[in-house]
C-alpha positions as CSV (number, residue, x, y, z in Angstrom):
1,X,14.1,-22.0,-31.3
2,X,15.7,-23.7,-28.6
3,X,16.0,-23.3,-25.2
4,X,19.1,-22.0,-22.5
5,X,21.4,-24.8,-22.3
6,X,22.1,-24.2,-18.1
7,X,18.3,-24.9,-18.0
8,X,17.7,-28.2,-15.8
9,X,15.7,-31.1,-17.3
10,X,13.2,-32.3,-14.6
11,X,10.7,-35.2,-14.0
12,X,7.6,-33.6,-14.8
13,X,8.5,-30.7,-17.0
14,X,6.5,-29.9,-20.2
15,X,8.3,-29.1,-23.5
16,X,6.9,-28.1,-26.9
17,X,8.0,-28.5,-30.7
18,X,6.0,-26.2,-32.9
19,X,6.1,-26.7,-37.0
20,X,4.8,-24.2,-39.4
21,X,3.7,-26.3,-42.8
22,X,2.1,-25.4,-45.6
23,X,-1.4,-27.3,-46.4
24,X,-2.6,-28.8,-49.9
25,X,-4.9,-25.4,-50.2
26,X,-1.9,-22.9,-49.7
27,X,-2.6,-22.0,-45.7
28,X,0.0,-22.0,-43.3
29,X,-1.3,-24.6,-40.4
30,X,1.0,-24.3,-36.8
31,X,1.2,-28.2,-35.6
32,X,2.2,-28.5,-32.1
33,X,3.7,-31.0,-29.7
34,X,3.8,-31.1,-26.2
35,X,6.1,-33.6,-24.4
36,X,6.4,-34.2,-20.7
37,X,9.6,-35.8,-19.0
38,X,9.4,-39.1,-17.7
39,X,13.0,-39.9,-16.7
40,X,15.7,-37.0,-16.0
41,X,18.9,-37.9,-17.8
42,X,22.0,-39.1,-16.7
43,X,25.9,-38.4,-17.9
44,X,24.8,-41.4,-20.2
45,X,21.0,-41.6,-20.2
46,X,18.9,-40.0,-23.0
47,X,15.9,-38.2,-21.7
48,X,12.7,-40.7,-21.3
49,X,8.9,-38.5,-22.6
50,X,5.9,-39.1,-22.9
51,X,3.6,-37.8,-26.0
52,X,0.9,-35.4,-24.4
53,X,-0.1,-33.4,-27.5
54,X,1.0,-34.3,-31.4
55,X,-1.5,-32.2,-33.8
56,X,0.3,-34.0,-37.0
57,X,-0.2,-37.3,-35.5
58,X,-2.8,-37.6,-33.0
59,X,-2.4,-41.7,-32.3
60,X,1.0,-40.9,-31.1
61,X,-0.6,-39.3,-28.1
62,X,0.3,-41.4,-25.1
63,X,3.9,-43.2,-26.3
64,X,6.7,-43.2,-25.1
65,X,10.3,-42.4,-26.3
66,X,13.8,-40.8,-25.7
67,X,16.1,-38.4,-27.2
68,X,19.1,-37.0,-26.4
69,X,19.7,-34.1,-23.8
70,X,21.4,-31.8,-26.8
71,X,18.5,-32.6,-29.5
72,X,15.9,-31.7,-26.7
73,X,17.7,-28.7,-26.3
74,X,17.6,-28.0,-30.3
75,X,14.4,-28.9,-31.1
76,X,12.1,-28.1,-28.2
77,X,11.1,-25.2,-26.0
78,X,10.9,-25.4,-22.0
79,X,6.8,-24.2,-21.6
């Protein structure tokens, strides 16, 4: 999963984290979420989002967070 490392991080950009889990009943359910950028990082910045889409936690739609440039990378896709 993952995406290039060379790819630039820009104001705007959409990213998503999809999770496979298995439900109570057996079936495999795909839970998605969609983050756009906020605030491009800096040498010393984390990267600002914003919660578009969050299937496992629809309230969260709407906040706000950060994370590091190199756990973006890891855990999120460029879409």
């Amino acid at each position: 999963m993952g995406a290039v490392l060379d790819q630039p991080i820009k104001v705007g950009d959409k990213w998503t984290q999809t999770v496979q889990r298995r439900g109570t009943d057996g079936k495999v359910r795909t839970q998605k979420r969609v983050i756009e950028i906020t605030g491009a990082p800096t040498l010393s910045s984390p990267v600002n989002f914003r919660i578009r889409r969050n299937d496992a936690h629809p309230h969260r739609k709407g906040k706000t967070g950060s994370i590091r440039r190199a756990d973006l990378y890891r855990k999120y896709e460029a879409a």
